[in-house]
C-alpha positions as CSV (number, residue, x, y, z in Angstrom):
1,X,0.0,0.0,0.0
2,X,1.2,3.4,-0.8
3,X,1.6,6.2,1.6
4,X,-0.6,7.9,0.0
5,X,-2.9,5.2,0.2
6,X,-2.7,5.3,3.6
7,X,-2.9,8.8,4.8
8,X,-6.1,8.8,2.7
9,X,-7.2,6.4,5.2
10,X,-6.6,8.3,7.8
11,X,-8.5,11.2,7.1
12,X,-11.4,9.8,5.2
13,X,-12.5,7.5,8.1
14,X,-10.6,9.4,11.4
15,X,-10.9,12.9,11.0
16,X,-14.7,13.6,9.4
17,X,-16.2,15.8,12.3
18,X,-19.2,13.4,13.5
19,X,-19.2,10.9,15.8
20,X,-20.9,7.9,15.6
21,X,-22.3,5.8,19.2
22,X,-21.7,2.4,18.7
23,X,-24.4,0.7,21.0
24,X,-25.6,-3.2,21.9
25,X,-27.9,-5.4,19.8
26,X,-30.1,-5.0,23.0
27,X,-30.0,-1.5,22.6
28,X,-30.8,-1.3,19.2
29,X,-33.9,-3.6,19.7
30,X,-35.2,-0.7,22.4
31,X,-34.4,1.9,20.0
32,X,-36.5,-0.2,17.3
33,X,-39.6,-0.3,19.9
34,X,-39.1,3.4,19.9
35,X,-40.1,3.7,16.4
36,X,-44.2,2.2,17.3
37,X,-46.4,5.7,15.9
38,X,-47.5,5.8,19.9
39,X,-44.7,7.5,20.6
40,X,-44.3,11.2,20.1
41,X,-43.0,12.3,17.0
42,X,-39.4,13.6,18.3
43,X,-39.1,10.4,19.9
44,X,-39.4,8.3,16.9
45,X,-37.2,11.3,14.9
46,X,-34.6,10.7,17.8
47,X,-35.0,6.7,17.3
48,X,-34.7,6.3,13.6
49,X,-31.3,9.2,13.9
50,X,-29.7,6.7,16.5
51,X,-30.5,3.6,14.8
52,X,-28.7,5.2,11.4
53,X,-26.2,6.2,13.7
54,X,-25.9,2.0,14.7
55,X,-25.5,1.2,11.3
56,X,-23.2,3.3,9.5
57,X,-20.2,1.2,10.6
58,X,-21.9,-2.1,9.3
59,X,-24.0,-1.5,6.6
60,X,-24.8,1.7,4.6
61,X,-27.9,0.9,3.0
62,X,-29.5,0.3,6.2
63,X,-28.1,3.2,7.0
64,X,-29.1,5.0,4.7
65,X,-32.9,3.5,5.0
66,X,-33.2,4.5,8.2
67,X,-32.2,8.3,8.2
68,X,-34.4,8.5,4.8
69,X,-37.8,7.6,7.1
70,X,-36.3,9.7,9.9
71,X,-36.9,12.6,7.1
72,X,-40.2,11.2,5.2
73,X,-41.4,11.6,9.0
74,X,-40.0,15.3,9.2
75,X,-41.3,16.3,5.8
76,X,-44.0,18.7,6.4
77,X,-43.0,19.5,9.8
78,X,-40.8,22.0,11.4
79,X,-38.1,20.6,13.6
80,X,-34.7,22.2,11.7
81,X,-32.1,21.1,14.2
82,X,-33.3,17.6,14.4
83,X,-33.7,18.2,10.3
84,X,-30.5,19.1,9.9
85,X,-29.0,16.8,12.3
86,X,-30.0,13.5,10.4
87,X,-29.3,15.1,6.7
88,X,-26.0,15.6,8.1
89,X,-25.9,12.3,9.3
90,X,-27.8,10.8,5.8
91,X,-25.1,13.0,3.5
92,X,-22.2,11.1,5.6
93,X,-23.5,7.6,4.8
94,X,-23.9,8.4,1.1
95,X,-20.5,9.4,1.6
96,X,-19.3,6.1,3.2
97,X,-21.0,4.4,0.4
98,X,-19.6,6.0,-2.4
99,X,-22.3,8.2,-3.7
100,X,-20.5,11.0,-3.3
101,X,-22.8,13.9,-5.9
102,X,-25.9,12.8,-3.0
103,X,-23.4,13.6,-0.1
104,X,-22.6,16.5,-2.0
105,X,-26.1,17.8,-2.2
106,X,-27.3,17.0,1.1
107,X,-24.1,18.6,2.7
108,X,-25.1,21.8,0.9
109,X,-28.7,21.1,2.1
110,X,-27.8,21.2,5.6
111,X,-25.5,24.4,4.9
112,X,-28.5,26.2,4.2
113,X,-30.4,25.0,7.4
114,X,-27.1,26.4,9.2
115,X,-27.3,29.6,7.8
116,X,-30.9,30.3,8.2
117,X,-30.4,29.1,12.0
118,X,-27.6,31.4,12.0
119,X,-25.6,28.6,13.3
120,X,-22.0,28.7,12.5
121,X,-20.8,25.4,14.4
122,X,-23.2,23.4,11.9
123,X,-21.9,25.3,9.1
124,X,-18.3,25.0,9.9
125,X,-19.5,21.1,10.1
126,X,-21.1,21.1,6.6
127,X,-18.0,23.0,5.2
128,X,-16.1,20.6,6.4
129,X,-18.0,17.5,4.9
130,X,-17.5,19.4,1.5
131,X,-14.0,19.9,1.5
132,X,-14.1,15.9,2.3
133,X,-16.1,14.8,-0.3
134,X,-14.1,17.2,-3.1
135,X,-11.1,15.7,-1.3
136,X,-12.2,11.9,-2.5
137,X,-13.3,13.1,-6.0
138,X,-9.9,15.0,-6.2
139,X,-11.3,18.3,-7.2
140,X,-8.3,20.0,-4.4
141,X,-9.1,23.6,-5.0
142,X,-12.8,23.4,-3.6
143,X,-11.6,21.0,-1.2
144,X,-9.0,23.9,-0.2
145,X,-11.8,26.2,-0.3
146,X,-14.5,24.6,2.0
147,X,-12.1,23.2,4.6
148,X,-10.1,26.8,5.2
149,X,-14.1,28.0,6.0
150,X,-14.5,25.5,8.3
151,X,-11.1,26.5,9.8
152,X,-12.0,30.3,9.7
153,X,-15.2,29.5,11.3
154,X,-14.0,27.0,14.1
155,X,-10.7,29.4,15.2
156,X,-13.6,33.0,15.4
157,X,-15.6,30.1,17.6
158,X,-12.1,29.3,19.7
159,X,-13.7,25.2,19.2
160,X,-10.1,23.8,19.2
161,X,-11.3,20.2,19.2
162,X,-13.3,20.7,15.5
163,X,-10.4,23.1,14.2
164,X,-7.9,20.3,14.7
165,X,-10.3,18.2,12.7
166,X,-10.3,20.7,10.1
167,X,-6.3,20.6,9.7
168,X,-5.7,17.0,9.2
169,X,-7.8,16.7,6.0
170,X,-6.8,20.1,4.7
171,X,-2.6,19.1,5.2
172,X,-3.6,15.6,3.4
173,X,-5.5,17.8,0.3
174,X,-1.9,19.5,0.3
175,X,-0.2,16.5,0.1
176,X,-2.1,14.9,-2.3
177,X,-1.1,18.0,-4.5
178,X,2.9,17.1,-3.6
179,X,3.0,20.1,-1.6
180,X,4.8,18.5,1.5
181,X,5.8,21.7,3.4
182,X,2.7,22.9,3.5
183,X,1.0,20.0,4.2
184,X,3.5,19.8,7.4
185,X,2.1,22.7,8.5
186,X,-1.3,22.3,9.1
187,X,-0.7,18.4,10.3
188,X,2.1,20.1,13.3
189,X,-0.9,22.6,13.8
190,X,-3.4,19.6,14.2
191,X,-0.7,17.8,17.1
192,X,-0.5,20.8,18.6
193,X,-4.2,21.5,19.1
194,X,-4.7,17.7,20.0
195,X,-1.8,17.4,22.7
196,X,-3.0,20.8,24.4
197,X,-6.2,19.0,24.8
198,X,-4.9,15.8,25.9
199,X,-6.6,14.4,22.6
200,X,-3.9,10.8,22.3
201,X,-6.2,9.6,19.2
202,X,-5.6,13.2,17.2
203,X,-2.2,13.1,18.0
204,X,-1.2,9.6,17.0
205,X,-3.1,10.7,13.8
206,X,-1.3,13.5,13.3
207,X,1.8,12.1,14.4
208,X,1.2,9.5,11.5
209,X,0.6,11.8,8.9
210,X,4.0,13.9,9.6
211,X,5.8,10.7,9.3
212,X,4.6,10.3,5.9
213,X,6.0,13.6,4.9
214,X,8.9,12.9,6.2
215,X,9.2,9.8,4.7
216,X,8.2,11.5,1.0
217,X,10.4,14.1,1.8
218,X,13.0,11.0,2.3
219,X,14.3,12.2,5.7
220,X,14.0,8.6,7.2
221,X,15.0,9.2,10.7
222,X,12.2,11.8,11.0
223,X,9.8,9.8,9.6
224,X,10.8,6.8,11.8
225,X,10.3,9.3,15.0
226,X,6.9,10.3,14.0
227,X,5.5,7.1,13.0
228,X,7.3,5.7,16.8
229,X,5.1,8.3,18.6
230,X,1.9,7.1,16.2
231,X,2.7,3.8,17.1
232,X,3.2,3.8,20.7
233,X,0.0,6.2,21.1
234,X,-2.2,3.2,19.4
235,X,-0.4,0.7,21.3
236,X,-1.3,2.9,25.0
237,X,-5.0,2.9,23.6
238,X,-5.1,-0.4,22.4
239,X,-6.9,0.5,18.9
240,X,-6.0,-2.2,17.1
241,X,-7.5,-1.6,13.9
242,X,-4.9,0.9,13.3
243,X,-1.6,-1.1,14.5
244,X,-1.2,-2.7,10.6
245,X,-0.9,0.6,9.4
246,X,1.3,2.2,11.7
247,X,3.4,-1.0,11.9
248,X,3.8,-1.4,8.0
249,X,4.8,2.6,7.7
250,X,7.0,2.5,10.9
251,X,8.7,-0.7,8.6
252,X,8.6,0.8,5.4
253,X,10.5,3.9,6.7
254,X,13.0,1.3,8.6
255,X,13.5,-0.3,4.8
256,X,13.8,2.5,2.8
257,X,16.7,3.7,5.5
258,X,18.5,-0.1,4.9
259,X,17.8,-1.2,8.2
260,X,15.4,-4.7,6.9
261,X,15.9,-6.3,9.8
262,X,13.8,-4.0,11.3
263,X,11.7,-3.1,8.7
264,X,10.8,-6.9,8.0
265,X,10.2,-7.2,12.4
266,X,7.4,-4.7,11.9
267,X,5.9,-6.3,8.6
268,X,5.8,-9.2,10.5
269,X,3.9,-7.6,13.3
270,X,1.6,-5.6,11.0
271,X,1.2,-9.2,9.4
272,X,-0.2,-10.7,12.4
273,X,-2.7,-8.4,13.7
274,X,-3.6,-8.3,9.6
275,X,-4.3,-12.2,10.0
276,X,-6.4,-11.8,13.5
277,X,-8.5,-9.4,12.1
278,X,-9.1,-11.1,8.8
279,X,-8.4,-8.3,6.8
280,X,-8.1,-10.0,3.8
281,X,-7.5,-6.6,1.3
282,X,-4.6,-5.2,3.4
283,X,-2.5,-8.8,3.7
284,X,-2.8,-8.7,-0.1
285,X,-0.8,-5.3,0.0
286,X,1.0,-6.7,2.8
287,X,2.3,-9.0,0.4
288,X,3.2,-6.9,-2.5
289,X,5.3,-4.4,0.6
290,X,7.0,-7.4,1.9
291,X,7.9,-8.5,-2.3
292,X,9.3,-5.2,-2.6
293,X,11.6,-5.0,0.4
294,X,13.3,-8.3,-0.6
295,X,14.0,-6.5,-4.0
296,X,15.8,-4.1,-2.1
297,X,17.8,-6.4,-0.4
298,X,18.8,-8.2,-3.4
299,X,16.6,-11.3,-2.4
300,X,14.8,-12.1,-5.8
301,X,14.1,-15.7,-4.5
302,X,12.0,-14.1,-1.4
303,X,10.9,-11.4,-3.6
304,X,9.9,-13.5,-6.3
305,X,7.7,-15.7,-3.2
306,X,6.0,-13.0,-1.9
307,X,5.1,-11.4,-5.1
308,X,3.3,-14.8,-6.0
309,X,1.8,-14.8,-3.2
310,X,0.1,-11.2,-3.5
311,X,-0.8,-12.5,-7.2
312,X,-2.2,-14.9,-5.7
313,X,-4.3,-13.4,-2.2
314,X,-5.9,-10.7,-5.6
315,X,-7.0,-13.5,-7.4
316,X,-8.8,-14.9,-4.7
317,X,-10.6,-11.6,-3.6
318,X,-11.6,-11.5,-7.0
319,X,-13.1,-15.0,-6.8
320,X,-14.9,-14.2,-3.7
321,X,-16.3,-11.1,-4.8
322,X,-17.7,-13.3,-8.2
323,X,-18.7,-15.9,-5.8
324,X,-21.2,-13.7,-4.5
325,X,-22.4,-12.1,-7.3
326,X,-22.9,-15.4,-8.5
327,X,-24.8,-16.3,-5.8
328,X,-26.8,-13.0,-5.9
329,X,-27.8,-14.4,-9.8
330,X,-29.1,-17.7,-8.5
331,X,-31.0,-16.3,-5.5
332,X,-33.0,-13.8,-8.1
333,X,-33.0,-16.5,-10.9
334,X,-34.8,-18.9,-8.2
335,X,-37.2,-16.0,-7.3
336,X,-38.3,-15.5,-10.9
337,X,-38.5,-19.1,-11.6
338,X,-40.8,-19.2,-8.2
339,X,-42.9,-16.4,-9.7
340,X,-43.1,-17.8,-12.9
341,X,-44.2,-21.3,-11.3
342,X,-47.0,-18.8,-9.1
343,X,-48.1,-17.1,-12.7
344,X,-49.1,-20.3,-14.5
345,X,-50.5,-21.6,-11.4
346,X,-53.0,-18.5,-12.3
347,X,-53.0,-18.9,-15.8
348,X,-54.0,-22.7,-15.0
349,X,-57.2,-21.3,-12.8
350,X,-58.1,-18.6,-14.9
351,X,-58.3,-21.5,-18.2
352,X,-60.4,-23.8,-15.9
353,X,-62.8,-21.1,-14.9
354,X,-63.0,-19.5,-18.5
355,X,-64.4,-23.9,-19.6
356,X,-66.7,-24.0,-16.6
357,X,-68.5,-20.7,-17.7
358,X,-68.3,-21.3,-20.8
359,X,-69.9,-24.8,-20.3
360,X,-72.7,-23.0,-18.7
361,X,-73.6,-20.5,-21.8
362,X,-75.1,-23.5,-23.5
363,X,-75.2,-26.0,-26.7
364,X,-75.5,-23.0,-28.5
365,X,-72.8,-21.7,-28.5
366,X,-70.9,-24.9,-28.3
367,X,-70.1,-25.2,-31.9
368,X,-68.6,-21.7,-32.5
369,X,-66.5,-22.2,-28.6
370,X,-64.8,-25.5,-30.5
371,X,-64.2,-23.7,-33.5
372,X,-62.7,-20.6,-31.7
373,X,-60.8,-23.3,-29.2
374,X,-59.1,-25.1,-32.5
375,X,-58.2,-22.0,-34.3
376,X,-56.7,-20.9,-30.9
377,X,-54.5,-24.2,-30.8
378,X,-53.3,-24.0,-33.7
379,X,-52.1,-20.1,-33.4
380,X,-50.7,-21.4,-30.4
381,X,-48.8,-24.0,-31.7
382,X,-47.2,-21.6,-34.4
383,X,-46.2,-19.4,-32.7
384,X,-44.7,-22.1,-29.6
385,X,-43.0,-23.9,-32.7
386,X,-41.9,-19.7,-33.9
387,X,-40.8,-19.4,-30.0
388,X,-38.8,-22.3,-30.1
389,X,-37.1,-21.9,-33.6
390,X,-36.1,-18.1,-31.8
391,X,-34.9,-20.2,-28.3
392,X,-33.1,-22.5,-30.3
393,X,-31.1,-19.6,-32.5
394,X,-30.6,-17.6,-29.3
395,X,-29.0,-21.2,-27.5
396,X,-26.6,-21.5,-30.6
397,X,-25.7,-17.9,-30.9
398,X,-25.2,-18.0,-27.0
399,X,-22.8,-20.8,-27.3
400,X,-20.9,-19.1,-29.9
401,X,-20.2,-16.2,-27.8
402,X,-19.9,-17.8,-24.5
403,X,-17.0,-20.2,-26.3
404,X,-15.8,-17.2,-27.7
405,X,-14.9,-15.3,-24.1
406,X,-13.9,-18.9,-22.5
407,X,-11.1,-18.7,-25.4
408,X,-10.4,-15.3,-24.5
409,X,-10.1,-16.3,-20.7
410,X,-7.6,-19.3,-21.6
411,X,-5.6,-17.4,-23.3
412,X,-5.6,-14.6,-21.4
413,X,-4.6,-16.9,-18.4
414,X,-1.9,-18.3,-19.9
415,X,-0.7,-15.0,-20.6
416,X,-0.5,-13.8,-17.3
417,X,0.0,-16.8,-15.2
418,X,2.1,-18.7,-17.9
419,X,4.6,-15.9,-19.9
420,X,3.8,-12.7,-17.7
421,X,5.3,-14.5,-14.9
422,X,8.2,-16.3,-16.4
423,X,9.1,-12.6,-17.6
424,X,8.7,-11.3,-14.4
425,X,11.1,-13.9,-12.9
426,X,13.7,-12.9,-15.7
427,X,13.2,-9.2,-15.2
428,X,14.1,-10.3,-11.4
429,X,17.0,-12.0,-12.2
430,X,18.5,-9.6,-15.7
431,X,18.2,-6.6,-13.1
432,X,19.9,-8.7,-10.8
433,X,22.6,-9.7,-13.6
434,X,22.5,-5.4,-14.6
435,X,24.1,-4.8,-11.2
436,X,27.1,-7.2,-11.7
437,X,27.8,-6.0,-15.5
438,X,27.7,-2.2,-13.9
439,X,30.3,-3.3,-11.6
440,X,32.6,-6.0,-13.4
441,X,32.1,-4.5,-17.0
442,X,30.8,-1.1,-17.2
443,X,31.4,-0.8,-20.6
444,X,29.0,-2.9,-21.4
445,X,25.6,-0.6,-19.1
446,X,24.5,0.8,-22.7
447,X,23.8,-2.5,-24.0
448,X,22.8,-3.8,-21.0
449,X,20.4,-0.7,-20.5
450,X,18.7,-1.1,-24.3
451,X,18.0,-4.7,-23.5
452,X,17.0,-4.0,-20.4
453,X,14.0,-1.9,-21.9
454,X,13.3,-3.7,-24.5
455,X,12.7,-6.3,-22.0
456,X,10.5,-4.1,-20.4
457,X,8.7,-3.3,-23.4
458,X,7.9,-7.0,-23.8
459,X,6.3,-7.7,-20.1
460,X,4.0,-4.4,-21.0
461,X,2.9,-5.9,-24.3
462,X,2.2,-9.0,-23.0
463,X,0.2,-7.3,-19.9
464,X,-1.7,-5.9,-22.7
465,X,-2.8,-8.3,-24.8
466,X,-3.6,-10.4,-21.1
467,X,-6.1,-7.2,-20.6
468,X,-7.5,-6.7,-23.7
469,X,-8.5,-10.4,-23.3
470,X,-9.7,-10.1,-20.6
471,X,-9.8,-6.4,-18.7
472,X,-9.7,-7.0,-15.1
473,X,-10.6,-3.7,-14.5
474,X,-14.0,-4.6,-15.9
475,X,-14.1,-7.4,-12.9
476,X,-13.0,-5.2,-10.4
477,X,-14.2,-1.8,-11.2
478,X,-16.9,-2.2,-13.5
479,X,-18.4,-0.9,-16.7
480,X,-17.5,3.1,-16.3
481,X,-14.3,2.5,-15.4
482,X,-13.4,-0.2,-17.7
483,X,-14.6,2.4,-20.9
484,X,-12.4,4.9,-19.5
485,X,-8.9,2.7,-19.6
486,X,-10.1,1.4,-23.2
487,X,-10.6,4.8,-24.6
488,X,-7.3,6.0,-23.1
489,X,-5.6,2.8,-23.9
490,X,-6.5,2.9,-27.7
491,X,-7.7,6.0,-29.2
492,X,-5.4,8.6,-26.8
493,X,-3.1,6.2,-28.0
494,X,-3.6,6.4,-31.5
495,X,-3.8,10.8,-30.7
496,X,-7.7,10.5,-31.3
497,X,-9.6,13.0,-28.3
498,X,-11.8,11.8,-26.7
499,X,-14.9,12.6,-24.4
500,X,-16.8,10.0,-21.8
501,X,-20.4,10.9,-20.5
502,X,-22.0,8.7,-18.1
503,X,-25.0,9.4,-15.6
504,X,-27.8,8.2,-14.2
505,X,-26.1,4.6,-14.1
506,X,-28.0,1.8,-12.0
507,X,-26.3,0.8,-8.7
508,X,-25.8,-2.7,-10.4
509,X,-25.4,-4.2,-13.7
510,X,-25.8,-7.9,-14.4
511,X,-21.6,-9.4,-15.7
512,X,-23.3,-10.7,-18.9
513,X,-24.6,-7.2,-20.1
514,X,-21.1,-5.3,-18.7
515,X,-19.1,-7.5,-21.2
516,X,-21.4,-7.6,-23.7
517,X,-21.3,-3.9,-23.8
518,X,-17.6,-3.8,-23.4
519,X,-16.8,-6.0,-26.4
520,X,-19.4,-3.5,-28.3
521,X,-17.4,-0.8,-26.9
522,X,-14.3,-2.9,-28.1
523,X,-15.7,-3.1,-31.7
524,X,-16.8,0.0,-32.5
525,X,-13.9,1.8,-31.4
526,X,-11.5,-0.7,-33.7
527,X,-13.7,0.3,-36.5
528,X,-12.9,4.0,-35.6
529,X,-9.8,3.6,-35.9
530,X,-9.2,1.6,-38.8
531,X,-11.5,3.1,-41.6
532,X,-13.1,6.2,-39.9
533,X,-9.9,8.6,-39.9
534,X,-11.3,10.7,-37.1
535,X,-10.1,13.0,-34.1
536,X,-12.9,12.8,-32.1
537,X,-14.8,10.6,-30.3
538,X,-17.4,10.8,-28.1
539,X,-19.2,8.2,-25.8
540,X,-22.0,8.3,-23.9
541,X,-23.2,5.8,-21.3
542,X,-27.0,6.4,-19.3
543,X,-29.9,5.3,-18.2
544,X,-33.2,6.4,-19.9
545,X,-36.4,4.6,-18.3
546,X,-35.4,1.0,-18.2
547,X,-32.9,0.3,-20.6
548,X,-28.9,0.8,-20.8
549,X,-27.9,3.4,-23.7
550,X,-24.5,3.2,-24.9
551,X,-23.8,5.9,-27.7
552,X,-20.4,6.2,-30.0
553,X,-20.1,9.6,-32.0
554,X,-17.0,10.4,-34.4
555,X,-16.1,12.8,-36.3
556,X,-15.2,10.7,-39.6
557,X,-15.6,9.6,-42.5
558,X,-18.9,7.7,-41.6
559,X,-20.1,4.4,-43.2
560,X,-22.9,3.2,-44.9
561,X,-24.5,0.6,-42.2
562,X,-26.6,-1.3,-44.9
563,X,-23.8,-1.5,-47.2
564,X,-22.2,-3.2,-44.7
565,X,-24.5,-5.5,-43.6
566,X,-25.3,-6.8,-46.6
567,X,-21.6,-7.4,-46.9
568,X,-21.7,-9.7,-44.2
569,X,-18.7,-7.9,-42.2
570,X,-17.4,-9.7,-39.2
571,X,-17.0,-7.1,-36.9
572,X,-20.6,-5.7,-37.6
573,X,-22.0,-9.4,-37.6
574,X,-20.3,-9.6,-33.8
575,X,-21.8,-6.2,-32.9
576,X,-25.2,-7.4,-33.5
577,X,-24.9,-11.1,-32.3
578,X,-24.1,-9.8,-29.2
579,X,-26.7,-7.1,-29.5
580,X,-28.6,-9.8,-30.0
581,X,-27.6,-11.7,-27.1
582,X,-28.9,-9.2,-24.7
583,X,-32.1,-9.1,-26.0
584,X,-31.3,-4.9,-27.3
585,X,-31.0,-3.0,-30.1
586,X,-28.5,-1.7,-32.6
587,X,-28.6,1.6,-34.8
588,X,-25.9,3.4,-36.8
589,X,-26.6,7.2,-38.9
590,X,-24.9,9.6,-40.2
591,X,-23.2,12.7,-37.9
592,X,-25.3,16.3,-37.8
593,X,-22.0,17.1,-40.4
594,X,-19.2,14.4,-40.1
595,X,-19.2,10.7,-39.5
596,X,-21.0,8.5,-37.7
597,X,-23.4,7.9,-34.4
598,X,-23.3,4.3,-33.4
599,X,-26.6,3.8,-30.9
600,X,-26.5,0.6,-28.4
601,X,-29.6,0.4,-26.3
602,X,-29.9,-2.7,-23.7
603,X,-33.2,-3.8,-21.1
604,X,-32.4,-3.7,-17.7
């Protein structure tokens, strides 16, 4: 884990200027009776506030759930403090979640209930949230902005506990930016405050966040010193949660000084609490740390171990994380199947009662009932005989395309776990060889230095083709993200500009329709760039009602879509089987002047 990694740790989750009461399953239960419309309504306001509080360390959507009904209950009614207390509260959890526009708008929602209050400590709290959020979407200047408020606010209000709050997010905006004096500034300011107030937690914070300027800075010994007091101060208060951390930077520090005796001690330490707590992302980059401390001891052996092993632990989060979301698939497939089991049941009763009543109309009618009863049959069987032709068309072009990306996840495998590695154990082992030829023939560090990149060049390439295979940040990160490092990865590549739109996306998206739309994405964007000739592109990913639109604009040539359909082109024959696949649709017109607007839209 980087230090920057780490420090963004720190004051993400340690510094934001709420605190949340952690209370007993027993309590919660009471605090659930609480909620019973017998009670008054700033009782059950209270109730559903405390219960969000209960589970914003657990589960977010609860969370969120909660403080939503807390408002619903508050809609027409004036209470403002209370109001403002739980959108505060409701705009943190969207934070914790990730939905950081809704924490954004809330926060300014409750910055407008502290202003027409007139209340400065909740606005110095709501400036505060802002310049945390704008911290984690890396927009730095607003961040600047909105925390030195809260600052201004909290030093005229003499509150020294909520201005040292303040500090330690705006020194880590500062040193996000690579501006390490400043950001040593406002973290001394922060100890300071904290050890004046007998405040151990803020100070080991602070403390930690020095050391990691220190250690950027590449004064060792300071950085060791600081990270020391951090340490001992979590050790005194027995927070374990943070001892990996502090251990692994006290170590790192240690390593990069050339003292891996140390160093390794405290990875070892960090290692073990890492293990108790099952903290199954950080022993990962446990891993990787430990991999490249051995490099710098000239241990490829060890190095080459350890890196295997962190291959190895992220391969396996992966596995767990499509475990589930293959579970999740099975649990909603068996609830459809269970509702489509309860709808013929229906359709069974409804038939029965249509022949009982129609029974009772009379011989009359009987002949013109049989006649409309056959006809019926024999629509029916057409069209289950057209139903099954289409089922039987969809199978094979399913098959086609499932073969297809099990082809591209063999190869792609072999790549990386077959040739990527045995060039990464060569790349070990030629820098190993570069450091004897510098010494025993230095005449020969030119040559050595041009093979040395070409070798370099090679283990890219091959990382490359591994992705384009199969991207793992579409596994990881998902669609958005995904699009992003292909449009950067081939067209800014190939000095083509491009622009990505994407809003009102839904919170999931099944792993069939993801690739389905990335090897469209894939597709289109070869196309571009071998026949279209463009300089622009621009894509456009959002939600319209319920279906998926994915739209690809350039500025080319264009094409003529029939011309090319009746041409029976591969790559537009694999953009609409898979079209196809998903059960969308596929359109393709000419530009408002210049080239061409390819339209994908897919059911959710």
């Amino acid at each position: 884990m980087t230090m920057k990694n780490l420090l963004t740790v720190l004051f993400s989750l340690l510094s934001f200027a709420c605190s949340y009461a952690q209370y007993g399953q027993k309590t919660l239960d009471s605090l659930k009776n609480l909620l019973s419309p017998t009670y008054s309504d700033t009782t059950r306001l209270r109730a559903y506030n405390r219960i969000g509080d209960w589970f914003q360390d657990t589960n977010q959507d609860s969370s969120i759930y909660y403080f939503t009904k807390g408002l619903e209950l508050i809609k027409n009614k004036n209470y403002p403090h209370i109001k403002a207390e739980i959108i505060e509260n409701l705009a943190y959890s969207y934070y914790r979640n990730g939905e950081l526009e809704k924490a954004i708008e809330l926060n300014f929602e409750t910055l407008q209930i502290a202003q027409n209050l007139k209340d400065e400590r909740l606005s110095a709290l709501a400036f505060h949230n802002l310049g945390l959020v704008f911290t984690d979407k890396e927009e730095y200047e607003k961040a600047i902005a909105y925390l030195k408020k809260a600052v201004q606010i909290n030093e005229k209000l003499a509150n020294k506990q909520s201005l040292a709050a303040n500090l330690n997010p705006l020194g880590g905006v500062y040193f996000s930016l690579e501006k390490y004096d400043s950001a040593l500034i406002f973290f001394k300011q922060s100890f300071n405050i904290n050890k004046e107030l007998k405040r151990e937690v803020g100070q080991g914070i602070a403390s930690s966040n020095i050391g990691a300027i220190y250690y950027m800075k590449g004064d060792y010994d300071a950085a060791i010193n600081s990270y020391q007091t951090a340490l001992n101060i979590q050790l005194k208060l027995q927070t374990e949660s943070n001892l990996p951390v502090s251990m692994s930077n006290l170590g790192e520090a240690y390593i990069a000084k050339g003292n891996f005796t140390e160093g390794l001690k405290l990875y070892d330490q960090a290692m073990f609490y890492v293990e108790r707590a099952k903290e199954y992302n950080f022993r990962s980059e446990m891993y990787k740390m430990y991999a490249d401390a051995y490099v710098k001891k000239g241990d490829y052996k060890l190095a080459y171990d350890y890196f295997v092993k962190f291959k190895m632990a992220k391969d396996s989060l992966a596995k767990k994380k499509y475990n589930k979301n293959v579970a999740e698939i099975e649990t909603k497939y068996e609830s459809a199947k269970k509702d489509k089991e309860i709808a013929e049941q229906k359709a069974q009763n409804f038939r029965q009662r249509t022949w009982f009543i129609a029974l009772l109309v009379g011989l009359g009618l009987l002949i013109i009932l049989a006649y409309l009863f056959y006809n019926r049959r024999q629509m029916r069987q057409k069209a289950s005989f057209d139903a099954a032709l289409i089922r039987e068309q969809q199978l094979g072009l399913n098959a086609v395309i499932e073969a297809q990306e099990l082809e591209r996840q063999r190869i792609a495998k072999e790549l990386h776990d077959g040739i990527a590695q045995e060039l990464v154990a060569l790349k070990l082992g030629f820098d190993k060889l570069g450091k004897k030829i510098k010494t025993i023939a230095p005449e020969e560090t030119p040559q050595y230095e041009r093979l040395k990149t070409q070798l370099d060049e090679s283990c890219t390439e091959v990382r490359n083709i591994a992705h384009v295979m199969l991207p793992p940040t579409l596994e990881t990160s998902g669609l958005v993200l995904a699009l992003e490092m292909l449009l950067r990865n081939s067209l800014e590549q190939n000095d083509i500009q491009t622009e990505f739109e994407h809003f009102d996306m839904p919170d999931s998206l099944e792993k069939k329709k993801e690739l389905g739309l990335y090897r469209i994405a894939q597709e289109l964007i070869n196309n571009i760039i071998k026949h279209a000739h463009a300089n622009k592109v621009i894509l456009q990913l959002y939600k319209t009602g319920n279906q998926l639109i994915m739209r690809m604009e350039d500025n080319g040539l264009g094409f003529d879509f029939d011309a090319v359909r009746q041409a029976d082109s591969l790559g537009l024959l694999n953009i609409l089987s898979r079209v196809s696949n998903l059960g969308g649709s596929f359109s393709s017109e000419k530009g408002v002047k210049l080239g061409t607007i390819s339209t994908v839209r897919v059911p959710l």
